[in-house]
C-alpha positions in Angstrom: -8.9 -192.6 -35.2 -11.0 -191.5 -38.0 -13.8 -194.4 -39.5 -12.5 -196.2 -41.9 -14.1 -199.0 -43.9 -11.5 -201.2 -45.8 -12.3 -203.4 -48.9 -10.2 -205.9 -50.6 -10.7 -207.1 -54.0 -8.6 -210.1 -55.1 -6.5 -209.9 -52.3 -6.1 -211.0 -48.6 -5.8 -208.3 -46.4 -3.2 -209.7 -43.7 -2.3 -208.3 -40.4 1.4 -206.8 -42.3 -1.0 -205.1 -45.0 -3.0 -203.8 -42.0 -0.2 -202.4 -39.8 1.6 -201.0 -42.8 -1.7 -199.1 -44.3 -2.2 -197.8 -40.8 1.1 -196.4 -40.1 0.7 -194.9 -43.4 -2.9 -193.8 -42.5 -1.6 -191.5 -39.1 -0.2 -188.9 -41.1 -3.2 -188.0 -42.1 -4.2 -186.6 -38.4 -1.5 -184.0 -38.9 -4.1 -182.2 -41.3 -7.3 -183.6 -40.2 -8.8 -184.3 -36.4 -8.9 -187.8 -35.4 -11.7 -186.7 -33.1 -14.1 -185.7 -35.7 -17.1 -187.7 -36.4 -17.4 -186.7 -40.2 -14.5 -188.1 -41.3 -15.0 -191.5 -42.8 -12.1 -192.9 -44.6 -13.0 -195.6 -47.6 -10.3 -197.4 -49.0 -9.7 -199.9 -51.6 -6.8 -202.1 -51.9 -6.8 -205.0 -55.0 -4.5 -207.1 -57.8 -6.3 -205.8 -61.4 -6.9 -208.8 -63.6 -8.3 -207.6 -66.6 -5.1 -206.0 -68.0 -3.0 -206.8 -71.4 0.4 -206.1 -68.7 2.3 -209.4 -67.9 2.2 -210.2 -63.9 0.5 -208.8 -61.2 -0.7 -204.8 -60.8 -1.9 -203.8 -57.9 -4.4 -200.9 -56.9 -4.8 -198.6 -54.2 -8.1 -195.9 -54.0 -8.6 -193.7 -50.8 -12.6 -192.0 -51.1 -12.0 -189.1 -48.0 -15.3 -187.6 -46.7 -15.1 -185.3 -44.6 -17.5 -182.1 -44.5 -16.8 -179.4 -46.9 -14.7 -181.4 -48.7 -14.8 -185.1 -50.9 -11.5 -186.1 -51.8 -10.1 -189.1 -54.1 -6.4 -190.7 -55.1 -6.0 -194.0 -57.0 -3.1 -196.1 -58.1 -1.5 -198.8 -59.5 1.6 -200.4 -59.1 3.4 -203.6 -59.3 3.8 -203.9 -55.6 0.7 -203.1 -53.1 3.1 -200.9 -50.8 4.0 -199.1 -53.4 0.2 -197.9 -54.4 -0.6 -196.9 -51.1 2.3 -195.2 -50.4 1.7 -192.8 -53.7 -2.1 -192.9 -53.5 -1.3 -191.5 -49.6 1.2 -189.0 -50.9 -1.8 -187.5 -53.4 -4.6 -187.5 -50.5 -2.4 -185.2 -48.2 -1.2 -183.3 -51.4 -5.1 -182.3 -51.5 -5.0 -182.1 -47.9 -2.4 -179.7 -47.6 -3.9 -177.8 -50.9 -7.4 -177.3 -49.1 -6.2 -176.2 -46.3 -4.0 -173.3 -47.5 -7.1 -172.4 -49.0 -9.1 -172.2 -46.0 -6.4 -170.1 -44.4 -5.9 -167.7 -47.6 -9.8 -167.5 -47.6 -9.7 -166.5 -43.5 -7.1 -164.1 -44.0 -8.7 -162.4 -46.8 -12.1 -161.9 -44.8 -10.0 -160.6 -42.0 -8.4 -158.1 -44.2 -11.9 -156.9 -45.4 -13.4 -156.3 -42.1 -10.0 -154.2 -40.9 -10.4 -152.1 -44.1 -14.4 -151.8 -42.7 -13.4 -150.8 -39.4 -11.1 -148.4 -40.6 -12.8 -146.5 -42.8 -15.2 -146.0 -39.8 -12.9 -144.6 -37.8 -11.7 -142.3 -40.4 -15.4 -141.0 -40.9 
């Protein structure tokens, strides 16, 4: 799986927490290679204190590295689940974004060389 380095901030991270961000975490290998040794996942799970909202609020923050690419999601919620589960949903968003990009980019360059090649051959 990809390196991750999880930090909690006025919270315990239990082993239900744990389980629940990874299972939420493996979709991510659908887009990205577990293999890959520049990945490093940072994430940040917490209860805000400083707010003027009655009860607790709860925050979620996913920093993906990965080479040609830094990507970042944040949330808040009343319930912890609920904040990873939309700060996820935003980080594959991006995911997904980037690489239609990389394929629109590819087939773009492909197209350019065929016109090259042609034009050769026409010459």
């Amino acid at each position: 799986m990809f390196k991750t380095n999880i930090k909690a901030t006025n919270v315990k991270l239990t082993s239900e927490i744990r389980e629940y961000l990874d299972k939420k975490l493996q979709s991510f290998s659908k887009l990205i290679s577990p293999d890959d040794p520049t990945v490093i996942l940072d994430i940040e799970l917490g209860r805000t204190t400083s707010r003027h909202q009655s009860g607790n609020i709860f925050r979620a923050e996913i920093n993906l590295n990965m080479k040609g690419a830094n990507l970042r999601a944040e949330s808040e919620k009343a319930n912890l689940f609920l904040a990873i589960d939309e700060v996820r949903d935003e980080v594959l968003k991006e995911l997904r974004r980037n690489k239609g990009r990389k394929i629109a980019r590819f087939k773009r360059g492909a197209r350019t060389i065929k016109k090259v090649i042609s034009r050769r051959k026409t010459s």
